[in-house]
C-alpha positions as CSV (number, residue, x, y, z in Angstrom):
1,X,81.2,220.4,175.4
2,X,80.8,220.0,171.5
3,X,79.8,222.7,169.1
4,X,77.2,220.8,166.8
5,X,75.8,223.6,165.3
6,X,78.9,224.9,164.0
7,X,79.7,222.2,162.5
8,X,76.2,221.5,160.8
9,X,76.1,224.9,160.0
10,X,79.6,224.7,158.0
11,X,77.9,221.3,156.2
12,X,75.0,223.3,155.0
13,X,76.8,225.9,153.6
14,X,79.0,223.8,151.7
15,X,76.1,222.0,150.3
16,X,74.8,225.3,149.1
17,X,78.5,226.0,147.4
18,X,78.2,222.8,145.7
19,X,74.6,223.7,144.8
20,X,75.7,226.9,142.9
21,X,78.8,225.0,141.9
22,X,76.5,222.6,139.6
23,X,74.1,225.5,138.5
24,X,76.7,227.3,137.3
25,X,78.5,224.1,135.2
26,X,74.8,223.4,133.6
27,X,74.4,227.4,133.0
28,X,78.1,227.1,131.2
29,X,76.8,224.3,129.2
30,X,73.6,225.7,128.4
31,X,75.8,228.8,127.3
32,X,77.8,227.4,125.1
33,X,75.4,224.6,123.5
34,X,72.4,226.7,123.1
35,X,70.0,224.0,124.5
36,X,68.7,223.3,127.9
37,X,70.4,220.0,128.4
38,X,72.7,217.1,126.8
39,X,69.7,214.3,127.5
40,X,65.5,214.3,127.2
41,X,65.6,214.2,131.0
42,X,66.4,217.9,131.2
43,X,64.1,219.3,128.6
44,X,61.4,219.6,130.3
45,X,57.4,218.3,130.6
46,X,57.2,219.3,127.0
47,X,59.8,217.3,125.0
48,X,57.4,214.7,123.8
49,X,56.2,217.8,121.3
50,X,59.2,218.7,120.7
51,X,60.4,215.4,119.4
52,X,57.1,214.7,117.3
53,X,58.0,218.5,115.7
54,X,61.8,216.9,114.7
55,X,60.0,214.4,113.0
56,X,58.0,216.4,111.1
57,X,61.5,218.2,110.3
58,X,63.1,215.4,109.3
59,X,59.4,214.4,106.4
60,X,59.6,218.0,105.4
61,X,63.7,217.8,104.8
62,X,62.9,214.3,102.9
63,X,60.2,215.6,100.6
64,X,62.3,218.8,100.1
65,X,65.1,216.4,98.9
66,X,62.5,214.6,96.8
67,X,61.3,217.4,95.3
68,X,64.3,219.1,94.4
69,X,65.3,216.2,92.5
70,X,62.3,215.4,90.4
71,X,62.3,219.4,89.3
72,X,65.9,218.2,88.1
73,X,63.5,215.1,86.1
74,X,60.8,217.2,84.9
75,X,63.3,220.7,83.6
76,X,65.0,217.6,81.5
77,X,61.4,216.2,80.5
78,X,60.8,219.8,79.5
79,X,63.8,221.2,77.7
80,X,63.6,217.7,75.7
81,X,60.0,218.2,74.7
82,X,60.7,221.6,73.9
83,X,63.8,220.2,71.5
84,X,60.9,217.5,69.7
85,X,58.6,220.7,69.2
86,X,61.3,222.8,66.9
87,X,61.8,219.3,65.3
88,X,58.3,218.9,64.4
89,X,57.8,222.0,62.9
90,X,61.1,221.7,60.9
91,X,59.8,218.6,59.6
92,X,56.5,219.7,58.7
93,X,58.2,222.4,57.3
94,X,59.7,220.2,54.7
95,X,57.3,218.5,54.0
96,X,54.7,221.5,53.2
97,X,57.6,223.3,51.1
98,X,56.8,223.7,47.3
99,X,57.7,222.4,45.1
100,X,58.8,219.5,46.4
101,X,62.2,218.9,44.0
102,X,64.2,215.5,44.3
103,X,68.1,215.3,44.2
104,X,70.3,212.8,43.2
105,X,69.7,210.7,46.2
106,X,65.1,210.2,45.6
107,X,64.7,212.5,48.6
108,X,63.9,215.7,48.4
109,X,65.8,218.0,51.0
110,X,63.0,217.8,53.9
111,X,63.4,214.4,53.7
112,X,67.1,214.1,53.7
113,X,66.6,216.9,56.7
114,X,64.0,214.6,58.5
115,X,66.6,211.6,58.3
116,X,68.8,213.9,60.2
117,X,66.1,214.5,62.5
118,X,65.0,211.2,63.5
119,X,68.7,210.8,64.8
120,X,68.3,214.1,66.9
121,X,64.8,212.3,68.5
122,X,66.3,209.5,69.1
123,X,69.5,210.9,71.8
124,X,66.3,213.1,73.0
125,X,63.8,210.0,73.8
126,X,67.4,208.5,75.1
127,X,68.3,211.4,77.6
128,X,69.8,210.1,81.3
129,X,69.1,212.1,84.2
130,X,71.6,210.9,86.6
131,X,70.7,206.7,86.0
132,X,67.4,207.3,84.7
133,X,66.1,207.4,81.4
134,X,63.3,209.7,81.5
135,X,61.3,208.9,78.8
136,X,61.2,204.6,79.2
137,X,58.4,204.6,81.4
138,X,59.0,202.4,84.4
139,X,61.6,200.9,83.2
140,X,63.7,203.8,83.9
141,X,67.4,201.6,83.6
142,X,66.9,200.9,79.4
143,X,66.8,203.4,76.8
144,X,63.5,204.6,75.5
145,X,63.8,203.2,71.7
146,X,66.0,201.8,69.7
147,X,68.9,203.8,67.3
148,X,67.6,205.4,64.0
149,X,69.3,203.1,62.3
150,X,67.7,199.9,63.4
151,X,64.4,201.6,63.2
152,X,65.2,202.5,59.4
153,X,67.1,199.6,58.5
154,X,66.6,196.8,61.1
155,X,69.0,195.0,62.1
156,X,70.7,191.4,61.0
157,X,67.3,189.5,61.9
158,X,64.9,192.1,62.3
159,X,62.9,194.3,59.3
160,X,63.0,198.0,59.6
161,X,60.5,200.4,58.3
162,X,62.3,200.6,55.4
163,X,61.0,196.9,54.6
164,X,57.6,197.4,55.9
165,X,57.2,199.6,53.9
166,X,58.2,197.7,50.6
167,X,56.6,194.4,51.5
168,X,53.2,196.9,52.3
169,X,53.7,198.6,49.0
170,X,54.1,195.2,47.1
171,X,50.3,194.3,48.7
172,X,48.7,197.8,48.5
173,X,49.4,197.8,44.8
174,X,48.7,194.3,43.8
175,X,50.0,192.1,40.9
176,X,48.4,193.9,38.1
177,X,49.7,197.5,39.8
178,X,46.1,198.5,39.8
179,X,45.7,198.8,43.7
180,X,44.1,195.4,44.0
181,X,41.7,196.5,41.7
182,X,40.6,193.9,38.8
183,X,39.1,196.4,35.7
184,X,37.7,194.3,32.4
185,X,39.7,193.8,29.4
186,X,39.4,196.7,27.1
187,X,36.8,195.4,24.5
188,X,34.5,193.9,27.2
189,X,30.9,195.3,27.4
190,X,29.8,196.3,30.2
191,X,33.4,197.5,31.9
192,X,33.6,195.6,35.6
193,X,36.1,197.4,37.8
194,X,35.6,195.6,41.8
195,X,37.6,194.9,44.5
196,X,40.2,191.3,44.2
197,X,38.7,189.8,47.4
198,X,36.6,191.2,50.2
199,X,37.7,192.2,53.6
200,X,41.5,192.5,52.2
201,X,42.9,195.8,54.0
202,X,44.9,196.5,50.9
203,X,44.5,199.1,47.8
204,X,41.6,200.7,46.8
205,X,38.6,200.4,48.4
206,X,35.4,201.7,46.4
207,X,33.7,203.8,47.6
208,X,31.3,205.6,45.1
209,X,30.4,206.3,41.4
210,X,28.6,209.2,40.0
211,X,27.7,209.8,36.2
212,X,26.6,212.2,33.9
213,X,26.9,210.1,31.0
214,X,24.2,210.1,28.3
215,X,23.1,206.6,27.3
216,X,25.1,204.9,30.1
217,X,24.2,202.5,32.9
218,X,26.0,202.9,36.0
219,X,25.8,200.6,38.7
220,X,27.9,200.0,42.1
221,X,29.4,199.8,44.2
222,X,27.6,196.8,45.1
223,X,28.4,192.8,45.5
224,X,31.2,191.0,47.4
225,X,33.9,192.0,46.3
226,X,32.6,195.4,46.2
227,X,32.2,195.7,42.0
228,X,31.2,198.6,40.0
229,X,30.1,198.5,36.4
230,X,29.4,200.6,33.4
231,X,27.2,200.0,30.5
232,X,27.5,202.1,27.1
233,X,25.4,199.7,25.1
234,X,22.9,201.8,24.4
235,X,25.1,204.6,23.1
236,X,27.8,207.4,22.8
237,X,27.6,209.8,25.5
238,X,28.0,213.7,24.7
239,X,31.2,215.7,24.6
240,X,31.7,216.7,28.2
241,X,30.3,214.1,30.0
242,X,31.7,212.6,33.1
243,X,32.1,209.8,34.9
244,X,33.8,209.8,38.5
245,X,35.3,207.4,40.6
246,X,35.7,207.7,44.5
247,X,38.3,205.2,46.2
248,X,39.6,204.8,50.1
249,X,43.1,204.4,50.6
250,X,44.3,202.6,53.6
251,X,45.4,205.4,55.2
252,X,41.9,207.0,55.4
253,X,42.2,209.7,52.5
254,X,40.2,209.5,49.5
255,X,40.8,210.3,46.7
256,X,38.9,210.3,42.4
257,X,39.5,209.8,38.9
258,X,37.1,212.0,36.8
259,X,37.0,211.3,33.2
260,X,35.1,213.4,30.5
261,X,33.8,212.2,27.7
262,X,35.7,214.0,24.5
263,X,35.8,214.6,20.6
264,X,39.5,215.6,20.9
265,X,42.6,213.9,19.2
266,X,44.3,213.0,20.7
267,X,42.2,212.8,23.9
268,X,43.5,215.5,26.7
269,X,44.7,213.7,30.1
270,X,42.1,212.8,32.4
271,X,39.8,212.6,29.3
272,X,38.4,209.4,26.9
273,X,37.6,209.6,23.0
274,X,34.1,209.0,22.0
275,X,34.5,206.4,19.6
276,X,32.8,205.4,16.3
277,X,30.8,203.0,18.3
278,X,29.5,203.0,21.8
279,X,31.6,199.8,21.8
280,X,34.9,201.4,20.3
281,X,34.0,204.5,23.6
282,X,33.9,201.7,26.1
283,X,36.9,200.4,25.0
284,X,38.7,204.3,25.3
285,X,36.9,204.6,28.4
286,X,38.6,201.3,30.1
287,X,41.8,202.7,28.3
288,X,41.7,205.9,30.4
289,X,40.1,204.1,33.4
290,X,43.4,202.1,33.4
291,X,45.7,204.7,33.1
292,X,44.3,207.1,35.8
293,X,44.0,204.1,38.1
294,X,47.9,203.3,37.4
295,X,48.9,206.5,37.8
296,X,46.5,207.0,40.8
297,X,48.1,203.6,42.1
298,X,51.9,205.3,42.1
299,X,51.2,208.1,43.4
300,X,48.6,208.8,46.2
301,X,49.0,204.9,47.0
302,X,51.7,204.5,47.5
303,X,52.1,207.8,49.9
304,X,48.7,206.0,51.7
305,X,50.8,202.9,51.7
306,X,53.9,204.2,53.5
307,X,51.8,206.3,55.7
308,X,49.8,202.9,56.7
309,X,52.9,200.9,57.1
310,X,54.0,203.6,59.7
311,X,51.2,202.6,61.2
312,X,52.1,199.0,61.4
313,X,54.9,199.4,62.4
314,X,54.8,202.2,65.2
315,X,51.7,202.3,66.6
316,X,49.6,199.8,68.9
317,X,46.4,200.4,67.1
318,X,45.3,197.6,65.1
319,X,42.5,196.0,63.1
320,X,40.4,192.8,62.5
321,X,38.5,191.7,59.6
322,X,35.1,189.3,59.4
323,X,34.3,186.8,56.6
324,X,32.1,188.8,54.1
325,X,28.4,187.9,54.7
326,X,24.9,188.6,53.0
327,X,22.0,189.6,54.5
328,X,18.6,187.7,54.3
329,X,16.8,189.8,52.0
330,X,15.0,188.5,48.5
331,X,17.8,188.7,46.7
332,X,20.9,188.2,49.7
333,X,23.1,191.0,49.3
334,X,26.3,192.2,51.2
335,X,25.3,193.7,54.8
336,X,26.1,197.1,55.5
337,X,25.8,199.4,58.0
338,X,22.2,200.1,57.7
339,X,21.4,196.3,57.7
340,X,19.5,195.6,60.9
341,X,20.5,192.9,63.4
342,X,17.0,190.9,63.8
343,X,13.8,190.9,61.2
344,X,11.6,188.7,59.5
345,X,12.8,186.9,56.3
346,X,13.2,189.2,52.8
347,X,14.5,191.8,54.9
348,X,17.7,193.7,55.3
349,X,18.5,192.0,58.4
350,X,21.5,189.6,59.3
351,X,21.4,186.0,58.2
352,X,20.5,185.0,62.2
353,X,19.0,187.5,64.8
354,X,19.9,188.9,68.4
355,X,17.4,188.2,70.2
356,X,16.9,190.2,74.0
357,X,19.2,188.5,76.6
358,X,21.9,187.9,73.8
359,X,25.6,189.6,75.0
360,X,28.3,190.5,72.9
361,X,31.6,190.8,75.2
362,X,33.8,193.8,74.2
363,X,37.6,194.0,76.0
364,X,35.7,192.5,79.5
365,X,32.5,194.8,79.4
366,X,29.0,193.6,78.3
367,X,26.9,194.8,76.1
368,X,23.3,193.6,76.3
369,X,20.5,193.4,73.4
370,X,17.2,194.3,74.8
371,X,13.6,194.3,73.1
372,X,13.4,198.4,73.1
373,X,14.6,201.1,75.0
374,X,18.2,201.0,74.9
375,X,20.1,202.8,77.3
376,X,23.8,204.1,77.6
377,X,26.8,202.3,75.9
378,X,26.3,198.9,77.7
379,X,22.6,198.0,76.0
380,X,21.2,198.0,72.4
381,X,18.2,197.5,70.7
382,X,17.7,194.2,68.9
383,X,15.8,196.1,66.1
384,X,19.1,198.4,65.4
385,X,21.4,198.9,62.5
386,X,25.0,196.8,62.4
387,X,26.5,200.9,62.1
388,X,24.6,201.3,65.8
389,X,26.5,197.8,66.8
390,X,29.8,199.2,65.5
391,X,29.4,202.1,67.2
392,X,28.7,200.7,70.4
393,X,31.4,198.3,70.3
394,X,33.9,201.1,69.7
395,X,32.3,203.0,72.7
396,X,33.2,200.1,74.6
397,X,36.9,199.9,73.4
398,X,37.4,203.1,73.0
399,X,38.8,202.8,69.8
400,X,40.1,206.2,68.2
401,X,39.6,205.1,64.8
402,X,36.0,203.9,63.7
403,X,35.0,200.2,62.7
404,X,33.3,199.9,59.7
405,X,31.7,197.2,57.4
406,X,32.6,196.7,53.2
407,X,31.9,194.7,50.8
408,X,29.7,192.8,53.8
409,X,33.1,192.5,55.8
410,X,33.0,193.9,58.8
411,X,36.7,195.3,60.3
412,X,36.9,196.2,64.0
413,X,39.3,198.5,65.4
414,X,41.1,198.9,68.2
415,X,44.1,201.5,69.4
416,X,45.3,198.7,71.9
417,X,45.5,195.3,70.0
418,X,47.3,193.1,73.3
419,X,44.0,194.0,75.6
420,X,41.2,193.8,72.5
421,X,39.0,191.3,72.1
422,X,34.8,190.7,71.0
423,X,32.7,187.5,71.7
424,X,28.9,186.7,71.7
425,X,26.9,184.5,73.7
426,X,24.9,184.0,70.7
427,X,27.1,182.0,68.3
428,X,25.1,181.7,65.1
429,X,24.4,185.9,65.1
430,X,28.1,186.6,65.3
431,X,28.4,184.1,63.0
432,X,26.0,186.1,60.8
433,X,28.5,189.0,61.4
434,X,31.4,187.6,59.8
435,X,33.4,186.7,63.2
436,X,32.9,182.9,65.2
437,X,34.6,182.2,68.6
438,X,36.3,185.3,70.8
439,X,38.2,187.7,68.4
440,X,40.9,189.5,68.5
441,X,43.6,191.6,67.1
442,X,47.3,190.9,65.5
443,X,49.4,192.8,68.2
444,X,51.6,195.3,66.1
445,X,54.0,195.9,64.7
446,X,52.2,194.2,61.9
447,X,53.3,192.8,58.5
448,X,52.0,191.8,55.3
449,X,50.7,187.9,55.5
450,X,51.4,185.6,52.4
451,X,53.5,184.7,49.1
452,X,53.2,186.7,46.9
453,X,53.0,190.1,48.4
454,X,51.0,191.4,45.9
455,X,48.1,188.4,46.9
456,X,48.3,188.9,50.5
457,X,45.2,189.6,52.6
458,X,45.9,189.7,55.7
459,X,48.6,191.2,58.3
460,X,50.0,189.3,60.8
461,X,51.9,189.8,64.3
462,X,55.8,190.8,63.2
463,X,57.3,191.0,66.5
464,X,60.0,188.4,66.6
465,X,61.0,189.2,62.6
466,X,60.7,193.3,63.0
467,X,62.6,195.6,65.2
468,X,60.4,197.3,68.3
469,X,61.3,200.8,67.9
470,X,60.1,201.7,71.4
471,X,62.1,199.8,74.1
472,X,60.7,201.1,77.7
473,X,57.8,200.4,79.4
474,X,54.5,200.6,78.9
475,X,53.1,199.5,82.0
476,X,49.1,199.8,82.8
477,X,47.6,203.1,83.3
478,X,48.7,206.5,81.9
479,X,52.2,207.2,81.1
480,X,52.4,210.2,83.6
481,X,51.7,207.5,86.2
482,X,54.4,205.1,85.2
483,X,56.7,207.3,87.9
484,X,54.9,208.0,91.5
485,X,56.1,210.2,94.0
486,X,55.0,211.3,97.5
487,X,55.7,215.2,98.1
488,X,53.8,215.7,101.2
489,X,52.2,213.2,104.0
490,X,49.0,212.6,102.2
491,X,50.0,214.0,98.2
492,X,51.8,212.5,95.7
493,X,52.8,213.7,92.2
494,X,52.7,211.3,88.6
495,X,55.8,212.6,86.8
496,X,56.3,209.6,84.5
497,X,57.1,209.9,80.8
498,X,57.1,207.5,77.9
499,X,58.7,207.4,74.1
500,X,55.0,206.1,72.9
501,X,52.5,208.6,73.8
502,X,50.7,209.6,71.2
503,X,52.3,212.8,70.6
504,X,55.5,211.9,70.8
505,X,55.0,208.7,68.9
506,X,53.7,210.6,66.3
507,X,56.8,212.5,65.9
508,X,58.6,209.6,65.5
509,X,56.8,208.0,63.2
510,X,56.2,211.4,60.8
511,X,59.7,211.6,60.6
512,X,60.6,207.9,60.4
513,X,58.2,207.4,57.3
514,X,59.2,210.7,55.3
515,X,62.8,209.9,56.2
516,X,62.4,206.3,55.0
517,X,61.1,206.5,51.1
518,X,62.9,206.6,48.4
519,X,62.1,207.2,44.8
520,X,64.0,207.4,41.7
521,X,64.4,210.7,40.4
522,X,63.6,210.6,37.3
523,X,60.4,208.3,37.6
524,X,57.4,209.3,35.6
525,X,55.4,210.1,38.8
526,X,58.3,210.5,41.5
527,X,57.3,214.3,42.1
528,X,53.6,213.7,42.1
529,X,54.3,210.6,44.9
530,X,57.0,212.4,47.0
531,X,54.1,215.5,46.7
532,X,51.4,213.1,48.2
533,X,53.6,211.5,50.8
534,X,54.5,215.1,51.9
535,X,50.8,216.3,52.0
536,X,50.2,213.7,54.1
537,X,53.2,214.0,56.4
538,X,52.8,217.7,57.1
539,X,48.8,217.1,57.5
540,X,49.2,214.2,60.1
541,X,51.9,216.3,62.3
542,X,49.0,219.1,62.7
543,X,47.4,219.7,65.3
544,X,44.3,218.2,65.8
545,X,41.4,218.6,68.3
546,X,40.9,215.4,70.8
547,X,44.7,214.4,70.1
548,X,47.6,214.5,72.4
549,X,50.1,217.6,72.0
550,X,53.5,218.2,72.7
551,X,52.1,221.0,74.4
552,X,49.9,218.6,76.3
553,X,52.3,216.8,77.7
554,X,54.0,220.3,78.7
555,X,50.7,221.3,80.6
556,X,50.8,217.8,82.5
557,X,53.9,218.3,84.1
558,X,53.6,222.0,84.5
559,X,50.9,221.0,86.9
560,X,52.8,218.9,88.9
561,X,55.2,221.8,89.3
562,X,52.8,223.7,90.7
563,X,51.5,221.2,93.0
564,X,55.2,220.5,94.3
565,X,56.2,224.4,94.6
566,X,52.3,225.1,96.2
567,X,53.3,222.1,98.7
568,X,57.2,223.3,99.1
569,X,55.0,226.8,100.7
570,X,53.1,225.2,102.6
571,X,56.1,222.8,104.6
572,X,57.8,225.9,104.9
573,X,55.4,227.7,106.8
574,X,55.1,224.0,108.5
575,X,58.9,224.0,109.0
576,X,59.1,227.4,110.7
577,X,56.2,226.2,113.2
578,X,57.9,223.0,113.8
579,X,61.4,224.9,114.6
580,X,59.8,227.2,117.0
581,X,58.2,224.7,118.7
582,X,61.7,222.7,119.2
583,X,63.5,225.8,119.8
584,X,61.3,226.8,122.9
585,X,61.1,223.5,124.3
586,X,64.9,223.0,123.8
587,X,66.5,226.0,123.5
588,X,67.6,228.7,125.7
589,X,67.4,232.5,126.0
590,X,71.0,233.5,126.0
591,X,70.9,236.9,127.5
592,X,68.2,235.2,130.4
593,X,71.2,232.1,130.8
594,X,73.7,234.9,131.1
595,X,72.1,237.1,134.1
596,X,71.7,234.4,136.0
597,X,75.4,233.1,135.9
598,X,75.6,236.3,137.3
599,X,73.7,235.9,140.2
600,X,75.0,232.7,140.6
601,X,78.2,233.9,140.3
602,X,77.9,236.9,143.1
603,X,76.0,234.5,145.4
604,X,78.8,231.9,145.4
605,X,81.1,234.4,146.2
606,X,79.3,235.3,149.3
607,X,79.1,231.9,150.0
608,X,82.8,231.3,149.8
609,X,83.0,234.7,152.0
610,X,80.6,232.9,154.7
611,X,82.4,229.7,154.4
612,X,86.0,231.2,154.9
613,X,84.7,233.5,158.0
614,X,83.1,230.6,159.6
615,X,86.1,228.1,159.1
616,X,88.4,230.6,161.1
617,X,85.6,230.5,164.3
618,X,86.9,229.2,167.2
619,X,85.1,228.5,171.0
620,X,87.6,232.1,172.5
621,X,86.2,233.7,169.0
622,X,82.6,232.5,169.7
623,X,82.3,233.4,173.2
């Protein structure tokens, strides 16, 4: 007779020792790991939450990582900008310093200070952080612009500003050294003072003439070339009399000659003789007319000039020029901005009208003439003025600098030359404008068109022959956009900088120019040119409403600071939700893990007890 139960019974308890045996290896492991189990099996029903949440984990570490390294960008972005504000006010400093004394070298000391300067901006606009040049744009692996010394100087094949700036000079002035002014010989009645040609952008542009003087017959400016012209035939004019002259520069100043009529001798500066004869006063009148306009030429010229030529050679901005043209009145005369751009014959109207369906095309937007009731930037009326045309076309470019019309030339503007350019689908009234075909721009940096200097009219594109000062990348769009980042799952952060912005090309430029002239010290009007190139320096580095700041540029990536430490909150709170979540899917409660090795541990015990008592039973034991 067999014992089966025994047996059995034996088999079941050693299944339950085995049982506990494993419980108590997976509470051990549990124990000392501090998750559930070594494998997704073991988790639990709510792993799948668990692993999206490490996900999110891992995004949240990444954009932490991202962030924490363009906070590293933007702190060198900001302590460099910083760095180019001090510079800017030491160099407007110098430049608004009286009196403005030259040593040895035909610099005064802000300028020899602004040469030192222009070295300092140029390792700042250079700065790495890590591999990446941080003001270049997008092209983050090439300096931002090029050494002071080839933007001063040029290099073995390239023009510097320093060149520019004489070859611009040479043309502003003109062969006679009278700012391409032509004034009468001195015993010619009535004295003629008009521009050489029209639509030149060089030297003096007239711009007015008012008189007081008795007897005299003052006309202008009128014609093409804009002329002036002043008749004493009919006599002497009175002790303290005046006559005034108004000119444009080509930097946009203006500036006068006023001469008074005088008894005197010899006649006081700024002054003419009245003569025996009203002939013998015309001629001291040209006489001082010349000398003002000479001295005028070398001094607030050629500031204007060097100021311009900055221009050319820094900035993008440029400028075209029409043919001069007359309008179809009686007697034709040079349009100007009141002429209107369709009417009847006699009338001070363009030589060939707009009609209502005519399009101008301005940088790929149209702008359509319509009968009457012109609305927004994109129509105009066929009865307007050529200033409304103007005006509309530089809506349409967004020019920064107006377009104007002299002398019956019409010269657009644009601050982006390589994107500009203006057609017509009505050939023969953009004729009548002074342009034919599509126009467009010389792309800067520009130079001074044709032998001799002093005849040019025209500037040209000097890219291959003149150094580009800024080497990055320009790039479409702004310049914050040039460098994208994503900082969160659905927001990303423009932290891109460039050596061109206006603010900071500005700089440049400021300093570049006042560091680049030279005069000889002991030149008749050396102080009163260095004093008119100075003016103009410390004005143009001022602060002006609708331009780009430093402090601008400061604000812009302040912002995106903000937005990156207001998104760094919010994955934190994220992060701490997301850990939770993993930690009580995953994770174990260590004193819960620790009672019930416990229990585990006291019940296998009794199970080894049981197991031992029944191996020793035996059929005498049992019964």
């Amino acid at each position: 007779m067999s014992i089966s139960s025994i047996n059995y019974g034996t088999s079941l308890l050693g299944l339950s020792v085995r049982n506990i045996s494993n419980q108590l290896a997976d509470l051990s492991t549990q124990l000392s790991s501090g998750v559930k189990a070594n494998n997704y099996a073991g988790m639990g029903p709510d792993e799948g939450f668990a692993i999206a949440a490490r996900a999110q984990l891992s995004n949240i570490a990444g954009f932490t990582t991202t962030m924490t390294h363009v906070n590293t960008v933007i702190g060198a972005v900001n302590t460099s900008l910083q760095s180019l504000s001090k510079i800017a006010s030491q160099v407007q400093s110098g430049a608004s310093a009286t009196p403005q004394n030259l040593t040895s070298t035909g610099q005064t000391t802000g300028q020899l200070t602004a040469s030192s300067n222009l070295s300092a901006i140029t390792g700042i606009l250079n700065t790495q952080v890590g591999d990446r040049y941080i003001f270049s744009g997008s092209a983050t692996d090439r300096p931002a612009i090029a050494s002071a010394d080839d933007i001063l100087n040029g290099t073995a094949t390239q023009a510097g500003l320093k060149q520019v700036i004489a070859e611009r000079q040479q043309a502003d002035l003109g062969l006679n050294g009278l700012g391409r002014l032509n004034l009468s010989a001195s015993a010619t009645m009535p004295i003629t003072l008009a521009e050489d040609v029209a639509g030149s952008p060089f030297g003096f542009k007239l711009s007015s003439v008012t008189s007081s003087l008795t007897n005299a017959t003052v006309t202008g400016p009128s014609g093409s070339p804009a002329g002036i012209s002043v008749d004493l035939t009919a006599g002497n004019p009175n002790a303290g009399d005046q006559i005034s002259f108004v000119f444009k520069l080509p930097d946009g100043t203006s500036e006068s000659i006023k001469l008074t009529a005088s008894t005197t001798t010899p006649a006081p500066t700024n002054t003419f003789a009245i003569g025996a004869t009203p002939a013998a006063t015309s001629a001291n009148l040209n006489a001082a007319l010349n000398t003002a306009l000479t001295t005028l030429a070398n001094t607030s010229l050629v500031a204007a000039s060097a100021v311009t030529a900055g221009d050319n050679f820094f900035n993008t901005a440029s400028s075209v020029s029409g043919t001069a043209v007359n309008n179809k009145a009686g007697t034709p005369a040079p349009i100007t901005g009141a002429t209107l751009l369709s009417g009847i014959a006699g009338t001070d109207s363009i030589a060939t009208d707009f009609t209502a369906g005519d399009t101008i095309t301005v940088n790929g937007q149209t702008l359509t003439f319509v009968a009457s009731g012109a609305n927004g930037n994109n129509q105009i009326n066929v009865g307007d003025s050529v200033q409304t045309l103007l005006s509309k076309i530089d809506a349409l470019s967004g020019t920064s600098k107006a377009s104007t019309v002299s002398g019956g030339a019409i010269t657009l503007r644009t601050d982006d030359a390589a994107s500009f350019s203006v057609s017509s689908s009505n050939a023969g009234a953009f004729a009548a404008l002074g342009f034919s075909g599509t126009v467009t721009a010389a792309t800067p940096p520009l130079r001074v068109s044709g032998v001799p200097l002093g005849s040019a009219t025209s500037l040209v594109n000097g890219s291959t022959s003149t150094v580009a000062w800024y080497t990055g990348n320009s790039g479409p769009g702004s310049a914050r956009s040039s460098s994208t980042i994503r900082i969160d799952t659905a927001q990303s952060i423009q932290f891109g900088a460039q050596g061109n912005e206006f603010a900071i090309r500005n700089l440049v430029q400021q300093t570049a120019v006042y560091a680049a002239v030279n005069t000889p010290p002991a030149g008749a009007n050396a102080p009163q040119q260095i004093g008119a190139l100075s003016e103009r320096i410390a004005a143009n580095l001022t602060a002006r409403i609708g331009q780009q700041s430093i402090s601008d540029i400061q604000t812009e990536f302040a912002n995106a600071q903000t937005t990156m430490k207001d998104a760094a909150a919010r994955q934190t709170q994220a992060k701490a939700a997301m850990q939770a979540l993993v930690d009580q899917t995953e994770g174990i409660s260590q004193q819960e893990v620790a009672a019930q090795l416990l229990q585990l541990q006291t019940n296998l015990q009794a199970s080894y007890q049981t197991t031992s008592m029944l191996s020793q039973l035996s059929l005498v034991k049992f019964l």
